[in-house]
Structures are given as structure tokens and as C-alpha cells.
C-alpha positions in Angstrom: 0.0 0.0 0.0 1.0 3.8 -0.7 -0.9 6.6 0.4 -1.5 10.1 -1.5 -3.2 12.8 0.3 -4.2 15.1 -0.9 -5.0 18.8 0.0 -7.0 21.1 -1.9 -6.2 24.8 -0.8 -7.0 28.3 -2.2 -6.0 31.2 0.0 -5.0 28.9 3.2 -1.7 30.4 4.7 -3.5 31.2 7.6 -4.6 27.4 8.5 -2.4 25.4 6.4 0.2 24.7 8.3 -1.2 23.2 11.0 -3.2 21.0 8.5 0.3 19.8 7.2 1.9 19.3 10.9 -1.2 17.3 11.7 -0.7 15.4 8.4 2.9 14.5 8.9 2.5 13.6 12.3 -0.2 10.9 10.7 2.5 9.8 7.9 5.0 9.3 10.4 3.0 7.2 12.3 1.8 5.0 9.5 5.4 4.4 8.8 6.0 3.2 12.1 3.1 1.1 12.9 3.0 -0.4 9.3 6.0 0.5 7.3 3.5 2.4 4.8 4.7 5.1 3.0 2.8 8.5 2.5 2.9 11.3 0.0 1.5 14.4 0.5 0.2 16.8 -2.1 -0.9 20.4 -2.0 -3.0 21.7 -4.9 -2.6 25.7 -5.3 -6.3 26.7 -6.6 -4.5 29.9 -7.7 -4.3 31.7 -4.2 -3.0 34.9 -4.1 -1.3 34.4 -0.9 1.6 32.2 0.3 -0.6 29.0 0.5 2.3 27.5 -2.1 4.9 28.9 0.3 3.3 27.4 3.8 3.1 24.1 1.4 6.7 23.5 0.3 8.0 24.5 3.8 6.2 21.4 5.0 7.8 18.9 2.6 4.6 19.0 0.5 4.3 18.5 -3.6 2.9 21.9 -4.9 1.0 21.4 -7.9 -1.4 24.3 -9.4 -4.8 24.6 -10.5 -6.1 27.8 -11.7 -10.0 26.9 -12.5 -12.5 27.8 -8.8 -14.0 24.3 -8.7 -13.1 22.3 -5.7 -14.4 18.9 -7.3 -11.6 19.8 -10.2 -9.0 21.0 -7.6 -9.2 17.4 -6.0 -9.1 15.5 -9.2 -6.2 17.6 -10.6 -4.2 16.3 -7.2 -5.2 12.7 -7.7 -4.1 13.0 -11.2 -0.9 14.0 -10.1 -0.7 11.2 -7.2 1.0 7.9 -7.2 -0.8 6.1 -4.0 -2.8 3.4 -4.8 -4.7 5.1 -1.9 -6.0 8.5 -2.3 -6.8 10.8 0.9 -8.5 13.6 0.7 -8.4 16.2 3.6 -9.7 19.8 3.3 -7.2 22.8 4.0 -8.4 23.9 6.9 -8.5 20.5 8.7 -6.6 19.6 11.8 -6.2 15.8 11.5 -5.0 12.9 14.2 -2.4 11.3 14.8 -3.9 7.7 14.2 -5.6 9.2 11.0 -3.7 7.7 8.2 -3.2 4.1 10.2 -7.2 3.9 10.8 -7.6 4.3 6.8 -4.8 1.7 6.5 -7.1 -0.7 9.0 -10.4 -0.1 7.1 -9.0 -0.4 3.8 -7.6 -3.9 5.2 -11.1 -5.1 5.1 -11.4 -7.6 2.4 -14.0 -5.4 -0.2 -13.6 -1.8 1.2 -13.2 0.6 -1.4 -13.3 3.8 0.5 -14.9 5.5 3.2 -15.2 9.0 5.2 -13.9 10.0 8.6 -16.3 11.5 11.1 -15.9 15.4 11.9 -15.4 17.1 15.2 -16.8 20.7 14.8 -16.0 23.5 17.4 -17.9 26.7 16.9 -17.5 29.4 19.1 -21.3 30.3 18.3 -23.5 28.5 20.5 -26.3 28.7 17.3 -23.7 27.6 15.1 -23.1 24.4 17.6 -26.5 23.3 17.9 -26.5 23.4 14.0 -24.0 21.7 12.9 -24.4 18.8 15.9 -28.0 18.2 14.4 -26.5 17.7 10.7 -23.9 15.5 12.1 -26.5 13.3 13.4 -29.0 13.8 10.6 -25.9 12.9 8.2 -25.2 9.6 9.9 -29.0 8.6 10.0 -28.9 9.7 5.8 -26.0 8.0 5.2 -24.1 11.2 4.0 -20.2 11.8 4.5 -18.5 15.3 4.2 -15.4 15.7 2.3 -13.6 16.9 5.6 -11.7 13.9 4.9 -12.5 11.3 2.6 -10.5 8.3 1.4 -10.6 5.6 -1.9 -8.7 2.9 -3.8 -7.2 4.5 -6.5 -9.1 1.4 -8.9 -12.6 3.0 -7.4 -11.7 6.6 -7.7 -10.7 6.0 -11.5 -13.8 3.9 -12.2 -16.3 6.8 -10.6 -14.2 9.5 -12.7 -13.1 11.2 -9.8 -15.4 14.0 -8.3 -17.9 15.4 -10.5 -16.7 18.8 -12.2 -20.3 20.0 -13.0 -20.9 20.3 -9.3 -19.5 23.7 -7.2 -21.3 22.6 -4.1 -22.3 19.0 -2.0 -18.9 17.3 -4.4 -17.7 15.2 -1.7 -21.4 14.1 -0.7 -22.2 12.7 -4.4 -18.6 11.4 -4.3 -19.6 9.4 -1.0 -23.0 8.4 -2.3 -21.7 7.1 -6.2 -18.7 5.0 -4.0 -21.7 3.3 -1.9 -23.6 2.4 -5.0 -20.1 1.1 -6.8 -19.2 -1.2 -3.8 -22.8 -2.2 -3.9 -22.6 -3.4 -7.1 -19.4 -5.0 -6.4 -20.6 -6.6 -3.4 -18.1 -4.6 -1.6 -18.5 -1.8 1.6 -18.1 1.6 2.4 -16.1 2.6 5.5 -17.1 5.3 8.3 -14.3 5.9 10.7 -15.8 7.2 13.8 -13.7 6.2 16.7 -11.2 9.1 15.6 -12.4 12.5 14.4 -10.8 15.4 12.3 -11.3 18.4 13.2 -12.3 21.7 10.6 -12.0 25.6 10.9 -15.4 26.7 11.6 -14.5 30.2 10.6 -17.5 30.9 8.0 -19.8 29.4 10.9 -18.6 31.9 13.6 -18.3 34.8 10.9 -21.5 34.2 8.9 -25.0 35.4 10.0 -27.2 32.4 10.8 -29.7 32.6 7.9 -26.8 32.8 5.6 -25.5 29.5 7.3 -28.8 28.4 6.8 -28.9 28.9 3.4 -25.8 27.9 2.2 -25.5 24.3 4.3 -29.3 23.6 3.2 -29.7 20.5 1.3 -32.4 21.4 -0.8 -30.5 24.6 -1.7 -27.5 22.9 -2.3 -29.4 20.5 -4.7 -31.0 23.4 -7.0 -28.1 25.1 -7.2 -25.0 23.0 -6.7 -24.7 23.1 -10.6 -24.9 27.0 -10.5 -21.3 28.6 -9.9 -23.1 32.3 -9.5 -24.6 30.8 -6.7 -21.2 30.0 -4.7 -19.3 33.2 -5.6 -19.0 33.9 -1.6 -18.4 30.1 -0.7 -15.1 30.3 -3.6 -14.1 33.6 -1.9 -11.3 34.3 0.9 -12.2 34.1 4.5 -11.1 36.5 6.6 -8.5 34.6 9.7 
């Protein structure tokens, strides 16, 4: 096995780095407890900071892609990745130590092509709490996954075609749901890590006024318009530290 994550980032200096120290501390630990080997790519979705400065400083493969569509931004990584395991973790996302081993353990299981890894959220907005602790139950009933962090056999990524480039919002959720209906057709499983938990910025949560949270993290919304780039001109835009 040889693991590729990979890290989607426009305008992330400010959060970056602690993504990457998280990340290499997972790497390290795969090595140790497995002697698995990790890669660890950064794509540069054109920031106009020093996102590709923060990424090379960490060891990290800088690649570039210029076009405001995360679903594209992760594919052009996975193009560029040699794991037979892809990992996908967001920017902005502090992940544990175990992280990378737990992937290694599920993936293990004889039929797993892939799977998600729970979320911890910590708002400083009691609204914003309340919120986002009712979707994470409401997702788990649904059988939904966020793209927080999300992991695949690189044999299932390339048979789904990666993430879907028409979509600019809700990516990684049609990602999870086409990779449950592939390894039900190939009478294989899905994974959901829960007994460790990454943990996102929550900065458009505490910065955003509730009915634009509302809004924005509505499914129905999501599903008119997640084919609507207009629509998602403030998701695609920097967020202020």
C-alpha cells in the first residue's frame, strides 16, 4: 500500500500549516506502525497568498490549478498522485495522529473501497453548535459523508471518474453516495471511521450570520443550485482569519 493525500487549498496560509503538521504527524505514524509510506500533495487553486509557500516548507508537492471548482482542484491532485490510496483532507482541517493508520485498517477489510472520517466541529457560536451537531447526526441517519476527509482505492476513484466537475457545491457528498452504489454493485462496503475524528476551521460558521448559514448548508439549496457557480461566488471567496 501507498498513500496520497491530498489537499486542496485556495487562499490557506493562515490554517495550512497546522493542516500539514497534523498530516505529517499521521504519515510518520503510518510508517511506524506499518511500514506504509505517505505522499503528501498540495494543490494551489490559484491563491493569491503564500498557500504555495506554507506548502513546500512542510515537505509538501505543490502542484497548481487555476479553475475555482473544488471537485476539479481534487481530481487535478489525484491525477498527479502515485498512492494506490488516495486521501483527501480539506485545508483547513486539523487531523489525528492515528488518522492515516485507521484508513490503513479499514481499507484492510477484504471489499472496502473507501470510506469518510467522522468530523469534530467546534464553533465558538452557540447557534452555530447546535446546527452543525443536528446535521452530524442527521448525516449519519442519511447515510451522508463530508469531504472533511474522505479516502478511496485508487481502482474505485478511477472507475467513478473522480469527483464530478459539473458540481461547485455538495462534491464530496455525491462522491460518498456514487462510491456506496459502486461497492454495492461490487458486493463490496463503504467505511465510516468514527472512533477518531478530524477536526475543521469553523470560521465561515462563527463569521456568517445564521440565515446565511442556513442557506448555504441547506440540502435542498444545495441541490437546486450546486450546478450554479453564481450561486457560490462567496463560498469560492477568501475568509477573513
Amino acid at each position: 500500500m501507498f498513500v496520497s493525500v491530498v489537499i486542496p487549498a485556495f487562499d490557506e496560509e493562515a490554517y495550512l500549516g497546522a493542516t500539514l503538521a497534523s498530516v505529517g504527524r499521521a504519515a510518520a505514524s503510518l510508517s511506524e506502525r506499518a511500514g506504509v509510506s505517505a505522499e503528501v500533495f498540495v494543490v494551489d487553486n490559484d491563491s493569491s497568498d503564500s498557500t504555495a509557500a506554507v506548502a513546500r516548507g512542510f515537505g509538501a508537492v505543490v502542484v497548481r490549478e487555476s479553475r475555482h471548482n473544488v471537485a476539479r482542484v481534487r481530481n487535478t491532485g489525484a491525477r498527479f498522485a502515485g498512492g494506490d490510496v488516495l486521501v483527501f483532507v480539506d485545508a483547513d482541517t486539523v487531523v489525528p495522529g492515528e488518522l492515516l493508520w485507521r484508513v490503513a485498517e479499514a481499507l484492510a477489510e477484504p471489499g472496502c473501497l473507501g470510506g469518510a472520517v467522522d468530523t469534530d466541529y467546534r464553533p465558538a457560536k452557540l447557534t452555530a453548535k447546535i446546527y452543525l451537531r443536528f446535521w452530524r447526526v442527521a448525516g449519519k441517519l442519511l447515510g451522508m459523508a463530508q469531504g472533511a476527509t474522505q479516502f478511496c482505492r485508487r481502482d474505485a476513484f478511477d472507475a467513478l471518474g473522480g469527483y464530478d466537475e459539473t458540481l461547485f457545491m455538495g462534491e464530496d457528498v455525491d462522491f460518498y453516495r456514487r462510491l456506496k452504489r459502486l461497492a454495492k454493485c461490487r458486493r463490496g462496503s463503504v467505511g465510516f471511521i468514527e472512533d477518531v475524528r478530524v477536526t475543521p476551521s469553523t470560521r465561515r460558521f462563527d463569521q456568517w450570520r445564521l440565515w446565511r448559514t442556513l442557506v448555504w448548508t441547506n440540502p435542498l439549496f444545495i441541490l437546486l443550485f450546486r450546478r450554479t457557480k453564481s450561486a457560490w461566488r462567496g463560498w469560492y471567496e477568501r475568509v477573513p482569519r
